[in-house]
N, C-alpha and C positions, 0 to 999 in steps of 0.2 A: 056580773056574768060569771058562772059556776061552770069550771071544768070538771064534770059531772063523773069522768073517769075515777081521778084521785079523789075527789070527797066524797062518793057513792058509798054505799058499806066494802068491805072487804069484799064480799062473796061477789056482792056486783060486778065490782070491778074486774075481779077473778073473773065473771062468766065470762066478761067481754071483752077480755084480752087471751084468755084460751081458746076461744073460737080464732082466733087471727094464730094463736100457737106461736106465740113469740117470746122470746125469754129476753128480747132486748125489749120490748114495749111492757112488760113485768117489773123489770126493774126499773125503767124509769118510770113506774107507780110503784116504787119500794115493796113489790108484792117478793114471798120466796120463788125462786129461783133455784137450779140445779147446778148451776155455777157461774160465775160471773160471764158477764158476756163482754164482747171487744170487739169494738174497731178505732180507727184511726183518723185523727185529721190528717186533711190531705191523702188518703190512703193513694187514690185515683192520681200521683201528678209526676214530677221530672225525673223523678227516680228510677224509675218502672220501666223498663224497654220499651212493653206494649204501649205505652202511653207516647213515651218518644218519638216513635217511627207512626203515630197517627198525627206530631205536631211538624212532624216533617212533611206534609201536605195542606195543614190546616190552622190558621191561628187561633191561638186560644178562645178567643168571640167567636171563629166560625163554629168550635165545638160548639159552645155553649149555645149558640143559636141553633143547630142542627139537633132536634130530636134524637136521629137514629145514634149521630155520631156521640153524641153526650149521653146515651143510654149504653152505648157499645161502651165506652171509656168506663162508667159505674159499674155497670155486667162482669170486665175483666178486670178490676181492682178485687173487686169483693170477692170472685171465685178464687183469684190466685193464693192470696190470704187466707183464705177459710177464715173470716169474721163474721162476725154476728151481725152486720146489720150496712145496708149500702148507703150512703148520703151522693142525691144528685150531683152532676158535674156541672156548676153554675158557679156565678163570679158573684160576689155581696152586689156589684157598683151596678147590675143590670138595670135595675129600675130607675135608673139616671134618663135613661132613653125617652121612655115613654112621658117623666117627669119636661121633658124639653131641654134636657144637660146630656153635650155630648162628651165623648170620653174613647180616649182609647189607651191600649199600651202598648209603654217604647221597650225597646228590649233595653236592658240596663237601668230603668227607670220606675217599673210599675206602671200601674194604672197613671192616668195624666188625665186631668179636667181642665181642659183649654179658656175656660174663661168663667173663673171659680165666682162662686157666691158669695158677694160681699155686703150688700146693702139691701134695705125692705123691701126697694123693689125688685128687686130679682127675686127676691122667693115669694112677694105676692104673683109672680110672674110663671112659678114652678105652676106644672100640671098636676092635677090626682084624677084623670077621669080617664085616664088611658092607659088601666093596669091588664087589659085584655091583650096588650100588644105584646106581654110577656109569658103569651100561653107554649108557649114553645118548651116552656121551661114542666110543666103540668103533661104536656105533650111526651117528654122524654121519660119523667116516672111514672105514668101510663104503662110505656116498654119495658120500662126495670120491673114494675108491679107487678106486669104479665109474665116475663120470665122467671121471677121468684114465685109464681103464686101457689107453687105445692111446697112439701113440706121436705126438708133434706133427707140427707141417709141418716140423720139422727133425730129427725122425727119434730125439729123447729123448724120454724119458717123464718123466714133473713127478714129484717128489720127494713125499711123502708123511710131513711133522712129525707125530710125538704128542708130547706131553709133561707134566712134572708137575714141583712144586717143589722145591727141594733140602731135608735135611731143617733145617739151620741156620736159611732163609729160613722155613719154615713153622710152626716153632716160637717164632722170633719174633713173626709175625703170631701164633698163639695165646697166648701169653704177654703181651704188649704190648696185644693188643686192639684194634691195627689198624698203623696206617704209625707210626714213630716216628723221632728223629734222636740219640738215643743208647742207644736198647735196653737200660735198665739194669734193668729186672725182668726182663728175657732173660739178662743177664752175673749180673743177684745168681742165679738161679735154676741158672744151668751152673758158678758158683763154687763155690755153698754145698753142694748136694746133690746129688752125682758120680750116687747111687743113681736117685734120680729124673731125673737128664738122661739119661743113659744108657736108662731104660726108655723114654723121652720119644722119642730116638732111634728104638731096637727099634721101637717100635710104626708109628713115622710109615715107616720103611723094610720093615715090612709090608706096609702099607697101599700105599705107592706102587708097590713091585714088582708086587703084584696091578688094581692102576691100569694099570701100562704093560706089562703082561701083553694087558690087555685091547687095549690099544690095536694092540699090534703083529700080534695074532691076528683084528684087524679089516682090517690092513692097510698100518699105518707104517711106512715105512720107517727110519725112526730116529726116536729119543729127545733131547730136547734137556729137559734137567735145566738147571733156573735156582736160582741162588744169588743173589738179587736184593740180597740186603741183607749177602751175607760179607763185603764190604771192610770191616765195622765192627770185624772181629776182627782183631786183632796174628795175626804168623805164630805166636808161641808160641799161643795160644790156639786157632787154625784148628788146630792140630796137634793140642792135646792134647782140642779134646771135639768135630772135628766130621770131624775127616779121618778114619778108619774106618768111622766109618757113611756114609761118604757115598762112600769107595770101597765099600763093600759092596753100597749100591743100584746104583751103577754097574758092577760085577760080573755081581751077578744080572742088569741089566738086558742088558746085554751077551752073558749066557750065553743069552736069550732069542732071541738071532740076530740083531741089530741092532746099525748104530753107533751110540755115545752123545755127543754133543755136550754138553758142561757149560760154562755160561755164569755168570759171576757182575760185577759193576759193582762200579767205583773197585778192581778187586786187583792190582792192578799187585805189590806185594809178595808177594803172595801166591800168581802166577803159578807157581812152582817145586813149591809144596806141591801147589797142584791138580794138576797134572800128575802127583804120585804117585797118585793114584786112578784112574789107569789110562786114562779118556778116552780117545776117538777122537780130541775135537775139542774143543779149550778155545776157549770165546771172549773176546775183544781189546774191551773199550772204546775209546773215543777218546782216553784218558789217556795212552797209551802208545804210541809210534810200531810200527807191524805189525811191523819186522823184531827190534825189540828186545825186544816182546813173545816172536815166535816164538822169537828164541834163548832167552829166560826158559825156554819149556814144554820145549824141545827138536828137533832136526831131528825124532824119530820118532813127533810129533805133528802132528794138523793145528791149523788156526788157523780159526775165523771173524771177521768185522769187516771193517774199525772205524770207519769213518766217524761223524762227529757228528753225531746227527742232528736238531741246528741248522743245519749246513752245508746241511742244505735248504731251509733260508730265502736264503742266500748267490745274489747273480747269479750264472747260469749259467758264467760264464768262470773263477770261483771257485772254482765246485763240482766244477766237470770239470777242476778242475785237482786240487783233492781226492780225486778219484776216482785219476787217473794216478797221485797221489802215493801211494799206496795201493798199485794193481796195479804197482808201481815196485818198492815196498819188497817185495811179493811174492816178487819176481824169475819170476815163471812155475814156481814151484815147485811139488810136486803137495800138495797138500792142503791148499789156501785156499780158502775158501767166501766171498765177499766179502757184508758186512752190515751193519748200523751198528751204534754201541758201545753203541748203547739202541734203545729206542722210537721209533717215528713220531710226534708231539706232536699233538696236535692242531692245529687249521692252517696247516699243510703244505701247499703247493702239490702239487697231485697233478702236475699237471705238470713239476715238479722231480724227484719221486720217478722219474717212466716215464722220465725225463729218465737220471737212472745208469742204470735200468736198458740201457738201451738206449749207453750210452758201456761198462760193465763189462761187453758182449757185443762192443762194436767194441774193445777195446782189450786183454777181456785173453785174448789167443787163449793156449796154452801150448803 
């Protein structure tokens, strides 16, 4: 299956990401660009006041679950910042539900999967035929699609994230039962029984295509697939139980009509192998300086990152020197989407944050 975008001729490409007028969906098809484009993980979360005083009424599922509320929440992240491009207000674990794995979060704890997956029968036992249950999520960028859908005062239109977990990252969380720091009933479970990883695979790369199916026929413009927890795997290991399936989601998802940005934290080693699953856009933590990441993927890749985003605590003179060192290592080449290497942390000067935004629009013209 051909993501007809990126491999099309130039010009192709060019028509039909100019008709959408986005200079975030340009560069993640390494086309030129006027200047680098930004936005942020987590843009949308605890830092943010506006976000605060809607979690003081709502828990974080009820957002996600609520269309309006989970479009309102993406709506006032992305206007505050002036970034380039909104990604849904949605949690990686949502498709646990429909799969028949329930889950919720403790305050203090994360996500918590009460009665984790351990044995063949329980994921011969997983659902994939009830990924409509998660149209709520298709439902809310609908709302964000339709409020973005002209063109700003500078003549782009805001980018449009869905997204959904990689299958490596989310079989962990089922397996483990919630966050862990050495995944060893994930590693005994992909060591011992090839048969049941592999189905374990199958079914979660079901279920996600039909996820980001939804989403893109709602209106995203791209995909950004998270590997939150792959640095835990050696290269041999990424290669032999997760690189296939997780080119294959990327595939399909790509055959869908969209570029795929695939993100994963701590893989600096691991940079070479991602890169063979085909990705629009691999992204750069902070671990690894931008240009030697990007030689890692290759010129005929894009990059997002990298910034740390602790550097957002750093005085301004610090930061913005952080920021140059960055659009530096770029060089103005096309296909960098500028981001941090994680998360917005929780208190975060928001003024810091509008603060790059606003130096990675003056500085990195291309």
């Amino acid at each position: 299956m051909k993501n007809f975008l990126s491999e099309a001729s130039p010009e192709f490409a060019a028509a039909g990401t100019e008709a959408r007028g986005s200079r975030f969906v340009r560069a993640c098809l390494r086309l030129p660009v006027d200047r680098t484009p930004i936005w942020l993980l987590r843009q949308a979360g605890r830092y943010m006041p506006e976000y605060m005083a809607v979690r003081k009424h709502h828990s974080l599922l009820d957002i996600c679950r609520t269309p309006e509320i989970a479009a309102e929440v993406t709506i006032t992240a992305a206007e505050r910042l002036g970034v380039d491009a909104a990604i849904i207000f949605a949690d990686l674990l949502l498709p646990f539900t429909p799969m028949g794995l329930d889950f919720e979060f403790l305050a203090g704890e994360g996500p918590v999967v009460h009665s984790p997956i351990r044995t063949a029968e329980q994921i011969h036992a997983l659902r994939t035929d009830r990924v409509d249950e998660l149209s709520y999520v298709g439902r809310a960028i609908e709302k964000v699609a339709a409020h973005f859908s002209g063109p700003r005062a500078d003549g782009d239109q805001l980018g449009i994230i869905g997204f959904c977990g990689a299958p490596f990252t989310l079989a962990s969380y089922m397996i483990e039962g919630g966050s862990s720091r050495n995944y060893i009933e994930t590693k005994k479970l992909m060591y011992s029984d090839n048969a049941a990883w592999s189905l374990l695979m199958e079914k979660l790369v079901t279920v996600l295509v039909g996820f980001a199916q939804q989403q893109v026929e709602a209106g995203a413009d791209v995909i950004q697939i998270f590997d939150s927890w792959v640095g835990a795997l050696s290269v041999t290991d990424y290669r032999q139980y997760c690189l296939a399936p997780t080119t294959e989601l990327i595939k399909r998802v790509q055959a869908l009509g969209v570029p795929v940005i695939y993100f994963g934290v701590d893989t600096a080693s691991l940079l070479p192998a991602m890169r063979e699953t085909g990705a629009d856009v691999v992204g750069l933590d902070w671990r690894v300086p931008l240009d030697v990441g990007w030689k890692a993927v290759g010129e005929g890749c894009g990059v997002q990152g990298n910034l740390d985003p602790i550097a957002l605590f750093a005085p301004h003179d610090v930061l913005e020197a952080r920021v140059r060192e960055i659009l530096a290592a770029a060089g103005g080449r096309p296909g960098h989407i500028f981001n941090l290497g994680h998360g917005i942390v929780p208190g975060t000067p928001v003024e810091s944050v509008i603060k790059v935004v606003e130096w990675v629009k003056e500085y990195g013209t291309q």
